[in-house]
One Martini backbone bead per residue (centre of mass of N, CA, C, O) as a GRO file, in nm:
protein
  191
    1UNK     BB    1  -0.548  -1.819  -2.067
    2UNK     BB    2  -0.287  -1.767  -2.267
    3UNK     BB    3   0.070  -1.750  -2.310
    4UNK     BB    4   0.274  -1.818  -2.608
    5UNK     BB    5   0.093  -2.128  -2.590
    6UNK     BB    6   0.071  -2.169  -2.294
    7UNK     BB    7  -0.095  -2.311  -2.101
    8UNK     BB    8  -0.201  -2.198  -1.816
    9UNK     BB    9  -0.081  -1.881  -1.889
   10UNK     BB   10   0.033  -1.555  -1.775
   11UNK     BB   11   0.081  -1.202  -1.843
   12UNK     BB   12   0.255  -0.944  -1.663
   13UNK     BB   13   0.164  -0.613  -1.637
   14UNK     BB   14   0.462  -0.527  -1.503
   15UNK     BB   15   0.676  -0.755  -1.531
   16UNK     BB   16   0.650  -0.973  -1.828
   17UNK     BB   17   0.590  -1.265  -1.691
   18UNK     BB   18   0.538  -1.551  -1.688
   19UNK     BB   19   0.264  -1.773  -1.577
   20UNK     BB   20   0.043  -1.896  -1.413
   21UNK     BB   21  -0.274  -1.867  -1.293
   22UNK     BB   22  -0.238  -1.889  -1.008
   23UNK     BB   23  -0.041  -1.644  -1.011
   24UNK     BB   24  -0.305  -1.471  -1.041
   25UNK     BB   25  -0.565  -1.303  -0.977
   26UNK     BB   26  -0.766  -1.051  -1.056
   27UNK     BB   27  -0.534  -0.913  -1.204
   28UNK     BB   28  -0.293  -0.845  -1.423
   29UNK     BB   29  -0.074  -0.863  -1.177
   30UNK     BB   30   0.147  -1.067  -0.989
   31UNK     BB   31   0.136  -1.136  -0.687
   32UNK     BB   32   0.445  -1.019  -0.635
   33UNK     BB   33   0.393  -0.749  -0.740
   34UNK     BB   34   0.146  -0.706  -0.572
   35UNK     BB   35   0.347  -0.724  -0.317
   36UNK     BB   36   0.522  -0.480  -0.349
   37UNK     BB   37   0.318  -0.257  -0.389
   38UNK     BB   38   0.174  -0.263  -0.102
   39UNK     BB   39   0.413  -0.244   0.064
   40UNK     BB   40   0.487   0.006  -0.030
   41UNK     BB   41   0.229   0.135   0.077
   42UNK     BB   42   0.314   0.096   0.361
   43UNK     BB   43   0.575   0.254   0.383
   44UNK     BB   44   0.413   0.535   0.290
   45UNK     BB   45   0.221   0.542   0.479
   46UNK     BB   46   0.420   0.560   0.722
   47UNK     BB   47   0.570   0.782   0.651
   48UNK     BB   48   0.286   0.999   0.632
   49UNK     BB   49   0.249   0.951   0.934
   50UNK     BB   50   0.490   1.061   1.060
   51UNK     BB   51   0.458   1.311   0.947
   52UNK     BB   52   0.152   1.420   1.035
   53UNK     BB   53   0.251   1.376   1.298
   54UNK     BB   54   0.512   1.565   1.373
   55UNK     BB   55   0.354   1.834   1.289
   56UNK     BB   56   0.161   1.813   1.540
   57UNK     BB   57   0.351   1.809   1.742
   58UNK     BB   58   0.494   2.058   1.692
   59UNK     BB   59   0.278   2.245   1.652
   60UNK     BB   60   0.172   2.239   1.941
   61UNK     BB   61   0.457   2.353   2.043
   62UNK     BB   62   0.457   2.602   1.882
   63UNK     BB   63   0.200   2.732   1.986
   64UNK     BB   64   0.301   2.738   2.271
   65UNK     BB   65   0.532   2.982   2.189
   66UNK     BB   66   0.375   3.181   1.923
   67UNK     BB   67   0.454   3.083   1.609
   68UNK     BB   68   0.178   2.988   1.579
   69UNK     BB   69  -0.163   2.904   1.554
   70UNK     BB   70  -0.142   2.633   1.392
   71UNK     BB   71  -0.061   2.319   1.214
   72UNK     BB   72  -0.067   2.463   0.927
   73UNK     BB   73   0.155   2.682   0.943
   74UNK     BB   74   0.376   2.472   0.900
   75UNK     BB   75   0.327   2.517   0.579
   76UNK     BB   76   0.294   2.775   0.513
   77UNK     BB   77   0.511   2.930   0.687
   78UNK     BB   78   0.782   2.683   0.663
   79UNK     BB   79   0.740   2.399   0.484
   80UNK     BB   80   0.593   2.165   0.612
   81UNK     BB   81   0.557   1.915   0.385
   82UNK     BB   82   0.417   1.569   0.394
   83UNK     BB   83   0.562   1.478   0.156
   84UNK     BB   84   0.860   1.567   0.185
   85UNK     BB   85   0.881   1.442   0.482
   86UNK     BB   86   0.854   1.123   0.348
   87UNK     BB   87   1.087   1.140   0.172
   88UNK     BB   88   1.303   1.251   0.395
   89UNK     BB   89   1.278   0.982   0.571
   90UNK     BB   90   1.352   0.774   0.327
   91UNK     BB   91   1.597   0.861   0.299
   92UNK     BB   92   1.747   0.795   0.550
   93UNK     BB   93   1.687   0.505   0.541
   94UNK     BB   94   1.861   0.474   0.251
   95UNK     BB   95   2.115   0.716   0.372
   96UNK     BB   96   2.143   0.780   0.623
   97UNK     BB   97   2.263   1.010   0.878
   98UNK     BB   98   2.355   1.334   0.838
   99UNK     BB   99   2.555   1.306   1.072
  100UNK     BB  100   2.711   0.984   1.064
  101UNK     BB  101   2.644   0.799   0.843
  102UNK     BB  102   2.447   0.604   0.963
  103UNK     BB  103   2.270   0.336   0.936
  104UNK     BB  104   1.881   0.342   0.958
  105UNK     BB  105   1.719   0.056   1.097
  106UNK     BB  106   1.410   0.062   1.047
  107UNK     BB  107   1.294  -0.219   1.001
  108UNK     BB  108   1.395  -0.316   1.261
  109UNK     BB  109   1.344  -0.043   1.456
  110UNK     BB  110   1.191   0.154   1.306
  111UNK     BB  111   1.094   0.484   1.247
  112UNK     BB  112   1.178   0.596   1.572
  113UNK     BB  113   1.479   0.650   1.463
  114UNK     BB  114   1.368   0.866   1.311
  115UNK     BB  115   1.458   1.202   1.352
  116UNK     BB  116   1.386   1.571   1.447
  117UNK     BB  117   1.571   1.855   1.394
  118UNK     BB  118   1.609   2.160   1.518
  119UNK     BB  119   1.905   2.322   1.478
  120UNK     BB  120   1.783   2.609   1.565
  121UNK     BB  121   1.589   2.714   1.831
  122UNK     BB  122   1.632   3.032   1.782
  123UNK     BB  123   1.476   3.002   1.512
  124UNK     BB  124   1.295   2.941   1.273
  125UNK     BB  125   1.112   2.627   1.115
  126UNK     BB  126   1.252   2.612   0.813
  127UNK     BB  127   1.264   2.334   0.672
  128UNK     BB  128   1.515   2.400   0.433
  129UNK     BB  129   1.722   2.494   0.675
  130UNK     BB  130   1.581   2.443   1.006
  131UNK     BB  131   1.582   2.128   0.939
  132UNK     BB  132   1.615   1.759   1.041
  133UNK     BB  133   1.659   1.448   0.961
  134UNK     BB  134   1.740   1.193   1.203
  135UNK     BB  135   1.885   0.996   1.417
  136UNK     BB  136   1.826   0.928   1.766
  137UNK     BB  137   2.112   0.965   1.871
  138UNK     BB  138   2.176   1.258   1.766
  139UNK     BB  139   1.967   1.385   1.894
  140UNK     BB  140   2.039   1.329   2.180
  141UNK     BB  141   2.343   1.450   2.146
  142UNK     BB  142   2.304   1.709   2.079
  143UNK     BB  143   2.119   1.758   2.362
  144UNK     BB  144   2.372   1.727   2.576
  145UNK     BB  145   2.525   1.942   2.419
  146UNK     BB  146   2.714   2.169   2.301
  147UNK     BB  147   2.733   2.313   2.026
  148UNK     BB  148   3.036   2.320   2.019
  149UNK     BB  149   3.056   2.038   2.043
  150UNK     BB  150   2.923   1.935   1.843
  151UNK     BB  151   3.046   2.026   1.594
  152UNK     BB  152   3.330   1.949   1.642
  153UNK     BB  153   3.232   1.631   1.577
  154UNK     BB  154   3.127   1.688   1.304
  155UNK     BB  155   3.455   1.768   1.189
  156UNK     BB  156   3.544   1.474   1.235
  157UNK     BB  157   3.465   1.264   1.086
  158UNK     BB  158   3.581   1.302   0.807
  159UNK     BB  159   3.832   1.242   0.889
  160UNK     BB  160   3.832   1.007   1.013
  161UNK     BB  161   3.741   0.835   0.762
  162UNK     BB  162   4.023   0.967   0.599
  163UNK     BB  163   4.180   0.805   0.817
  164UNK     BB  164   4.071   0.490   0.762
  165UNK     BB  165   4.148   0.475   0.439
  166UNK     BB  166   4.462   0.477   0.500
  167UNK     BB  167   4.455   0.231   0.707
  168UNK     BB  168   4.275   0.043   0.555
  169UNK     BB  169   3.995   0.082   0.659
  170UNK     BB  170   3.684   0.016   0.641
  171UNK     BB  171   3.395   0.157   0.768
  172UNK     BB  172   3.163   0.016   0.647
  173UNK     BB  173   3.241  -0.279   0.808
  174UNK     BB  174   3.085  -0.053   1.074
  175UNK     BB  175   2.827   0.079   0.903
  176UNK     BB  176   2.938   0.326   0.735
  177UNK     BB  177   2.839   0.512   0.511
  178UNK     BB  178   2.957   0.594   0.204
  179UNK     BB  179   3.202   0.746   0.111
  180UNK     BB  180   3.218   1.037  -0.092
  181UNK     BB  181   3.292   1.267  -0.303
  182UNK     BB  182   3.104   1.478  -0.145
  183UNK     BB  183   3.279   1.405   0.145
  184UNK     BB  184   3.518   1.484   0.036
  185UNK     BB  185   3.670   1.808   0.101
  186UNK     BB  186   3.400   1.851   0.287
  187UNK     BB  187   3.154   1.924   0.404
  188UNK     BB  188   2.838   1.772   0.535
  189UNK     BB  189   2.564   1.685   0.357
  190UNK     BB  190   2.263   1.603   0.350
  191UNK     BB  191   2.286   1.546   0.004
   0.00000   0.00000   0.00000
């Protein structure tokens, strides 16, 4: 098969570049296409197996306390989709930490770096409002201090942000994922 009169090339039907035809196994699309593929699969599969351990292992701790009767509860009665959370775990993955807004670099140090967090442990876990994936240092942080101190903790953030910005020091160069207009003079929403 030729592409564009060019012998022993093939034209990929995914990303629509020619190639030899070696560069291409069984598939209509090269090789490169198709290692993109896999991975998004690999990465996909990742974390939808993340989701539906933690809604298992919620599961089991919530039905221990009686708020659910089994671990499908946790979708019919407050929304904990497992398609939603593996969204919502990739969200993380790619704009940081809901908490701190620092990037967390699931790549190198694995999905267990975030994790879940149910926000108000006295309240329903309706996934909507009362649950929220963040990195796992701020997950440790929360459970260490008191609530009113966390709070204190979160309300400063912004401040400092909008104080190194002043003085002219970049946060990002600190690791610090982007500051934008959504997040200058309003409290810091998860999206």
């Amino acid at each position: 098969m030729t592409d564009g009169g060019v012998p022993g090339t093939k034209r990929c039907t995914s990303c629509g570049a020619s190639y030899l035809s070696t560069f291409f196994r069984l598939e209509a699309c090269c090789i490169g296409c198709e290692a993109i593929r896999k991975r998004s699969e690999l990465i996909d599969d990742r974390l939808r197996r993340k989701a539906l351990e933690t809604r298992r292992r919620y599961g089991a701790k919530l039905k221990g306390l009686g708020l659910v009767g089994d671990e499908g509860d946790l979708e019919q009665l407050y929304g904990w989709s497992t398609d939603r959370m593996a969204q919502d775990i990739q969200r993380v993955r790619e704009t940081g930490c809901p908490y701190c807004l620092q990037p967390v670099n699931a790549a190198e140090q694995g999905l267990g770096m975030i994790t879940l967090d149910i926000i108000n442990a006295d309240k329903p876990p309706h996934y909507s409002t009362n649950v929220l994936w963040c990195c796992a240092r701020c997950n440790a942080e929360k459970q260490r201090v008191s609530i009113e101190t966390w709070e204190a903790r979160q309300s400063m953030w912004n401040l400092w942000r909008l104080n190194q910005i002043q003085l002219g020091i970049d946060p990002e160069s600190f690791g610090i994922v982007q500051l934008n207009e959504r997040h200058v003079g309003s409290q810091l929403t998860l999206w």
